[in-house]
NUVEXMAR-255068 format. One record per residue (C-alpha): residue number from 0; residue in one letter; chain; x, y, z. Coordinates in steps of 0.5 Angstrom, whole numbers. Layout:
<mifis>
+-----+---+---+-------+-------+-------+
!   k ! r ! c !  east ! north !    up !
+-----+---+---+-------+-------+-------+
! NUM ! a ! A !     X !     Y !     Z !
...
+-----+---+---+-------+-------+-------+
</mifis>
This chain:
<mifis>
+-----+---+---+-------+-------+-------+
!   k ! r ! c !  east ! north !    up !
+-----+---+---+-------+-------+-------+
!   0 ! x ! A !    59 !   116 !  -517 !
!   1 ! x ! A !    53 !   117 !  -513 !
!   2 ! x ! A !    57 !   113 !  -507 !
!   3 ! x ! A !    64 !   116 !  -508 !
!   4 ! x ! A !    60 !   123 !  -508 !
!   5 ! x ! A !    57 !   120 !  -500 !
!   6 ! x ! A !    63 !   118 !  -498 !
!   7 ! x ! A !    67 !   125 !  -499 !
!   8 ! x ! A !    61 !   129 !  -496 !
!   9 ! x ! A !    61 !   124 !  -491 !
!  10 ! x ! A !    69 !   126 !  -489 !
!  11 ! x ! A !    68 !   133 !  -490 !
!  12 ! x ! A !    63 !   133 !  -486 !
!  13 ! x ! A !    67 !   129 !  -481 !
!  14 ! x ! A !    73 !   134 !  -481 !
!  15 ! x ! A !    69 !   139 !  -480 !
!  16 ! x ! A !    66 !   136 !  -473 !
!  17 ! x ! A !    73 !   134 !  -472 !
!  18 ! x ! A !    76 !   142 !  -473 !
!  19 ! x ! A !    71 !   144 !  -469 !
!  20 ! x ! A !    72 !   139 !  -463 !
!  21 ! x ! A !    79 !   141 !  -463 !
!  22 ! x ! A !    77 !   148 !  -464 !
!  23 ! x ! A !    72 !   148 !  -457 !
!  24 ! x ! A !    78 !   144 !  -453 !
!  25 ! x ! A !    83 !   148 !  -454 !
!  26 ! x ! A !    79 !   155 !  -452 !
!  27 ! x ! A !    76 !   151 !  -446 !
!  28 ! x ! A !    83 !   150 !  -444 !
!  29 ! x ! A !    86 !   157 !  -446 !
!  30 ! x ! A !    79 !   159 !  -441 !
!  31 ! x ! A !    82 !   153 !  -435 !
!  32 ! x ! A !    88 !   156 !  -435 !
!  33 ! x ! A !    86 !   163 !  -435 !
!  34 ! x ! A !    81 !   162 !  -429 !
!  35 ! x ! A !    88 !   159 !  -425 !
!  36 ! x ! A !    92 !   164 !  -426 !
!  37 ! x ! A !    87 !   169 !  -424 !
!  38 ! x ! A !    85 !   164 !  -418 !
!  39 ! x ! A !    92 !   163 !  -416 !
!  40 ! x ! A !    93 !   171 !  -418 !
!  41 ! x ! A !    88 !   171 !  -411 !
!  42 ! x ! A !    91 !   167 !  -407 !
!  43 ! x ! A !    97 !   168 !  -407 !
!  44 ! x ! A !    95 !   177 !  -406 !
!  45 ! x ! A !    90 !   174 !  -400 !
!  46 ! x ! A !    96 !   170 !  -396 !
!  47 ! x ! A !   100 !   176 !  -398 !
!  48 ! x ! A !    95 !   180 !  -394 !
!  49 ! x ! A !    94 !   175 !  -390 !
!  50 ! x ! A !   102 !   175 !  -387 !
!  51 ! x ! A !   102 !   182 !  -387 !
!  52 ! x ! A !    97 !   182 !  -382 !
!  53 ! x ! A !   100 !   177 !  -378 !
!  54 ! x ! A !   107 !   181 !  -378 !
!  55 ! x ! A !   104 !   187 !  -376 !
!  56 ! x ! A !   100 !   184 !  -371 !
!  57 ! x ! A !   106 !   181 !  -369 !
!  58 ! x ! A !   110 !   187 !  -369 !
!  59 ! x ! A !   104 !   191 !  -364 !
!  60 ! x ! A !   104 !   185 !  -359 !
!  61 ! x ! A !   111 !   186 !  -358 !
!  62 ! x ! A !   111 !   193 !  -357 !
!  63 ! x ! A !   106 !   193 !  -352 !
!  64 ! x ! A !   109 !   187 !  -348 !
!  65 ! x ! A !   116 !   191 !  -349 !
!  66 ! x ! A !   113 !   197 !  -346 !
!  67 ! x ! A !   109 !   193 !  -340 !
!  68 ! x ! A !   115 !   189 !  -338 !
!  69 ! x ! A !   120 !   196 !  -339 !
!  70 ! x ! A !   114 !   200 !  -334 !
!  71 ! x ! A !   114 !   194 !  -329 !
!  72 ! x ! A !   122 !   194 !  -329 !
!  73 ! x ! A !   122 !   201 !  -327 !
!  74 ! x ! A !   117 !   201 !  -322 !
!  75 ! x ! A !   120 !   195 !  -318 !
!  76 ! x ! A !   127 !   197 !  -319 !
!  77 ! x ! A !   126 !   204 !  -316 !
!  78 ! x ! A !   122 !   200 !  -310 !
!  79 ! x ! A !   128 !   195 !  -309 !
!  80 ! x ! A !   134 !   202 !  -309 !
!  81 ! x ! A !   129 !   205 !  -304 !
!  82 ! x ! A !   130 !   200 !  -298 !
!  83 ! x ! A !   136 !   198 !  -300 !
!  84 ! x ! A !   135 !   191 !  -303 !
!  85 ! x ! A !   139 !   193 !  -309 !
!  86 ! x ! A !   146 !   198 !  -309 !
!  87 ! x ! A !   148 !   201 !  -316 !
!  88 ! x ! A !   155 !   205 !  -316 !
!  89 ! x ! A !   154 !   212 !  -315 !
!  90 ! x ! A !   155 !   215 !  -322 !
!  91 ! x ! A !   149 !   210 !  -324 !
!  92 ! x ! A !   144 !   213 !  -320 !
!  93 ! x ! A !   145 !   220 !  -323 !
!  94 ! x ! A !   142 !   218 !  -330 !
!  95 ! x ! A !   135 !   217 !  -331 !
!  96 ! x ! A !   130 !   216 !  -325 !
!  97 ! x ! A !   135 !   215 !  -320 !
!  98 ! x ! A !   136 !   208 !  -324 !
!  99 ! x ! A !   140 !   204 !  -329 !
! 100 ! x ! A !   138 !   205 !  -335 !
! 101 ! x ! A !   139 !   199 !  -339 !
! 102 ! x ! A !   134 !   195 !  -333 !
! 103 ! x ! A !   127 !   198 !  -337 !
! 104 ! x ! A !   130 !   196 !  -344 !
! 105 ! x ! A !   132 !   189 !  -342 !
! 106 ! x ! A !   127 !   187 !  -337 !
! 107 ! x ! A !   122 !   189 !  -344 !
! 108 ! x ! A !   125 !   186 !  -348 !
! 109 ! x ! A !   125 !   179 !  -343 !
! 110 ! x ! A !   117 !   181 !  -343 !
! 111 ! x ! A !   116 !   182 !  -350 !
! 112 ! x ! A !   121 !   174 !  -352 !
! 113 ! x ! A !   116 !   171 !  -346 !
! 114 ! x ! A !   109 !   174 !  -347 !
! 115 ! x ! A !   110 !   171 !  -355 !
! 116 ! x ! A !   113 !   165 !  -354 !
! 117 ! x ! A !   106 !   163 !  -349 !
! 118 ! x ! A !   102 !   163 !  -354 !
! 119 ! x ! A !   106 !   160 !  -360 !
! 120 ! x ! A !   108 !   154 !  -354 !
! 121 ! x ! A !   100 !   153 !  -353 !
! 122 ! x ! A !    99 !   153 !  -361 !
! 123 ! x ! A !   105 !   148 !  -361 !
! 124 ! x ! A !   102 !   144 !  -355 !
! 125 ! x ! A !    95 !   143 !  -358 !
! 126 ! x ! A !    93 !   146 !  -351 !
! 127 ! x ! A !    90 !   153 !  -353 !
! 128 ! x ! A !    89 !   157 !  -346 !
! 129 ! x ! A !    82 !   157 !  -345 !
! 130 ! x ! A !    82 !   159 !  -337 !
! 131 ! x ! A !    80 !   166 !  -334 !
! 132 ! x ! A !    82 !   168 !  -342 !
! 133 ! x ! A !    80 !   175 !  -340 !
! 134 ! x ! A !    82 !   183 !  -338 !
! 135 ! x ! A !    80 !   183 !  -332 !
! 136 ! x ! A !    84 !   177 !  -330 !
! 137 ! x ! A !    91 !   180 !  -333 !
! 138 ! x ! A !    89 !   186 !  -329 !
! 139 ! x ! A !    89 !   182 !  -323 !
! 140 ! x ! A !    94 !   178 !  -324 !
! 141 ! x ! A !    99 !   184 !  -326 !
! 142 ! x ! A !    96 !   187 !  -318 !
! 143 ! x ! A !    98 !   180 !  -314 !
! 144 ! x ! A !   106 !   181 !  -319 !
! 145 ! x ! A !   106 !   187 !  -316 !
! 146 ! x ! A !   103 !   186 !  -310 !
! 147 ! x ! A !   109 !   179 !  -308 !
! 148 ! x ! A !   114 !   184 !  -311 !
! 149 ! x ! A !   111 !   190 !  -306 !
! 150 ! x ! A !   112 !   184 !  -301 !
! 151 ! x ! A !   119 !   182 !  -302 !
! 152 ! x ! A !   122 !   188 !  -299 !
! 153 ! x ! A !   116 !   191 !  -295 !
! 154 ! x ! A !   117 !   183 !  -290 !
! 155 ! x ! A !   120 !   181 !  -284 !
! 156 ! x ! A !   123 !   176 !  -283 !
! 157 ! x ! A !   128 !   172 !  -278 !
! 158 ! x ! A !   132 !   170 !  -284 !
! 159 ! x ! A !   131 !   170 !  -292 !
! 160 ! x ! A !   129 !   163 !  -292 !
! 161 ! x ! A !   123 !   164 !  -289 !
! 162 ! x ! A !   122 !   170 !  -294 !
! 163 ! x ! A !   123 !   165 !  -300 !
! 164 ! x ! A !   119 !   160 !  -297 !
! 165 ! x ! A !   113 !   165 !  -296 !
! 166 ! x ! A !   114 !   169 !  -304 !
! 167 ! x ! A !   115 !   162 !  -307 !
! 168 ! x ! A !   108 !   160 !  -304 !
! 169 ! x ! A !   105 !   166 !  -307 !
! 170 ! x ! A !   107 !   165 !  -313 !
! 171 ! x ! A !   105 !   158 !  -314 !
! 172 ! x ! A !    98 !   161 !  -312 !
! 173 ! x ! A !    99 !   166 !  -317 !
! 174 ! x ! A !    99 !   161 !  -322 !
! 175 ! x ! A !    96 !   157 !  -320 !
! 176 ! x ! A !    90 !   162 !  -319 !
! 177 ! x ! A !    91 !   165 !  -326 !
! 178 ! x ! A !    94 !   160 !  -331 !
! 179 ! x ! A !    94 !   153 !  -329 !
! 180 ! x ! A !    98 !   150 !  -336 !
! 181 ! x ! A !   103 !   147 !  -336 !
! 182 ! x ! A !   107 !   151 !  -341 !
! 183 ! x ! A !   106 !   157 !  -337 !
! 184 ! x ! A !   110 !   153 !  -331 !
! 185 ! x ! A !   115 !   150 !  -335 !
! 186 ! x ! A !   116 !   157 !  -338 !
! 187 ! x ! A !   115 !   161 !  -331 !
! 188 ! x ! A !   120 !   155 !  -328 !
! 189 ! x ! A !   125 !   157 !  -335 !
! 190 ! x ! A !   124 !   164 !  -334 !
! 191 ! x ! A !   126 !   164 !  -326 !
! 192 ! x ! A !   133 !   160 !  -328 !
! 193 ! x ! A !   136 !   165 !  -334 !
! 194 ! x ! A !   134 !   170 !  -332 !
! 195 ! x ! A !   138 !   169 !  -324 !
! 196 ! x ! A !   144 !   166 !  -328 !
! 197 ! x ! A !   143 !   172 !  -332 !
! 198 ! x ! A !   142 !   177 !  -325 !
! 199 ! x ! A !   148 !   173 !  -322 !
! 200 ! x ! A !   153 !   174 !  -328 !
! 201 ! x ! A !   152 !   182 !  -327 !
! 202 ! x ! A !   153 !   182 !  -319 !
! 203 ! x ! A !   159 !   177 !  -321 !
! 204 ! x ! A !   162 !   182 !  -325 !
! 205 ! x ! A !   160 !   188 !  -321 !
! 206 ! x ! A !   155 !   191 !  -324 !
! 207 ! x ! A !   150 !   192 !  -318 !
! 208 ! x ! A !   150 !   188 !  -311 !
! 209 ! x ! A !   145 !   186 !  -307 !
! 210 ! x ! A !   145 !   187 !  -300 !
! 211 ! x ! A !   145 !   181 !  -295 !
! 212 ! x ! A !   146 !   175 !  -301 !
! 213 ! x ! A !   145 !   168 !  -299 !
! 214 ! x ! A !   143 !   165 !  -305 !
! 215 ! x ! A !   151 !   166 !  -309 !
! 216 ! x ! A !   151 !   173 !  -310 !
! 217 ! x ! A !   143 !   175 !  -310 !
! 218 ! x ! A !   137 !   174 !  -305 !
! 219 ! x ! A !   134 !   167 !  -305 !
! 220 ! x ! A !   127 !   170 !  -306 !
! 221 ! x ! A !   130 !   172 !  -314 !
! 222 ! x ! A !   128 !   167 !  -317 !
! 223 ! x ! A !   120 !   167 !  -315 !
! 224 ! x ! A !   120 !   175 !  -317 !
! 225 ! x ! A !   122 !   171 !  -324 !
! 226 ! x ! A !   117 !   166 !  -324 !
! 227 ! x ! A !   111 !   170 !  -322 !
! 228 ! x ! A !   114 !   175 !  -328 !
! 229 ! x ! A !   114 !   170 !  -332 !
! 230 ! x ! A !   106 !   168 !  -331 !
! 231 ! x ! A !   104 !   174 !  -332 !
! 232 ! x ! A !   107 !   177 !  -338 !
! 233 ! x ! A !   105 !   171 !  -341 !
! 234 ! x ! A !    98 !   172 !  -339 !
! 235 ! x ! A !    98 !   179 !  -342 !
! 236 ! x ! A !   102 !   175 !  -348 !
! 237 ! x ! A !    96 !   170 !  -349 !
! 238 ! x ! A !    90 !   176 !  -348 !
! 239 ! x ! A !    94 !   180 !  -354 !
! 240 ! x ! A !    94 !   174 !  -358 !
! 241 ! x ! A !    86 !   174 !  -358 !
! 242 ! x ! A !    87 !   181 !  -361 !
! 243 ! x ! A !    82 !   183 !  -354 !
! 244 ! x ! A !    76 !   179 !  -355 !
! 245 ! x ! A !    74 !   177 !  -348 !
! 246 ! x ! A !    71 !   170 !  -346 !
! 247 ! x ! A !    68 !   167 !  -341 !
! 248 ! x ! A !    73 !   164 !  -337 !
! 249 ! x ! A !    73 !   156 !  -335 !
! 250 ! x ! A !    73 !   155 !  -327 !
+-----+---+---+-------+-------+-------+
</mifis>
């Protein structure tokens, strides 16, 4: 008797411990589980948060390349009608400024496509753009865009050859002094080719002409005007997207 009475207090016992193992695992997991869903909860609030920064720092970025791009378009466009580089039909002159209104929309909304697609092709490249990464270097570079514009209906030459020979020259320099990547090249090089074919279906279609063509039905010296715009909209891109934090550049 006194064993059969060890034996069923040894098992009791033993149940009791296997209840309140069983007891302590299944809070242990309700417990686990809770941390991950509140952990998961966190995380998924925090990329949330996160990709609504990146949208609206995105959004902002265009719209100060957009607005950079339209001012410059309006600017250099009136410049070029006041020589008579450029010819518009008469009832086009009589809207805003004396210019065509759907240039400064379009030359921004080229510069807000080329000033964040530098930055993102760096990214792709694994090359991030570390030279003369700051304002004061895309403030001269804006200053020399202008400057070879200026150039482009202020010089005089024989022939046009010579002027396009001078403005390519300048405007490698102008790279080659700001930039120095080869994303900024390529894309300079791909701006300058659709934004002239571009160019030549409009004068082709009689939207407006351009005085003395030699290059089908615009100046040979419009894809350097390109180029050029295209390296320094996407410097002004490339400084955005540091969110104007300046470092010293890289000679």
């Amino acid at each position: 008797m006194p064993r059969l009475e060890d034996h069923c207090w040894s098992c009791s016992c033993a149940s009791s411990v296997e209840t309140k193992h069983s007891s302590g695992a299944h809070w242990l997991a309700s417990k686990a589980e809770e941390m991950m869903s509140i952990i998961t909860s966190v995380l998924s609030n925090a990329y949330g948060s996160l990709h609504d920064v990146r949208t609206a720092n995105l959004i902002r970025r265009g719209l100060v390349l957009f607005t950079v791009g339209a001012f410059l378009a309006l600017v250099l466009n009136l410049l070029q009608i006041q020589r008579n580089v450029t010819l518009f039909p008469e009832e086009v002159m009589t809207t805003l400024f004396s210019s065509a209104w759907w240039i400064p929309p379009c030359c921004g909304t080229g510069a807000a496509v080329v000033g964040l697609l530098y930055p993102c092709l760096d990214k792709h490249l694994g090359e991030p753009h570390k030279f003369k990464r700051e304002w004061a270097s895309v403030m001269r570079c804006i200053a020399v865009f202008v400057g070879i514009n200026h150039a482009s209906v202020k010089l005089d030459f024989d022939n046009n050859v010579q002027l396009s020979l001078t403005l390519a020259a300048l405007s490698l320099g102008l790279w080659w002094t700001f930039d120095r990547s080869r994303s900024g090249f390529g894309l300079g090089i791909t701006t300058a080719v659709l934004a002239t074919v571009f160019t030549q279906l409009l004068v082709y279609n009689g939207v407006y002409q351009y005085t003395s063509p030699d290059f089908l039905y615009v100046r040979s010296w419009l894809p350097c005007i390109f180029f050029s715009g295209g390296v320094t909209v996407g410097n002004i891109g490339r400084q955005l997207a540091m969110g104007g934090v300046e470092k010293p550049h890289m000679d």
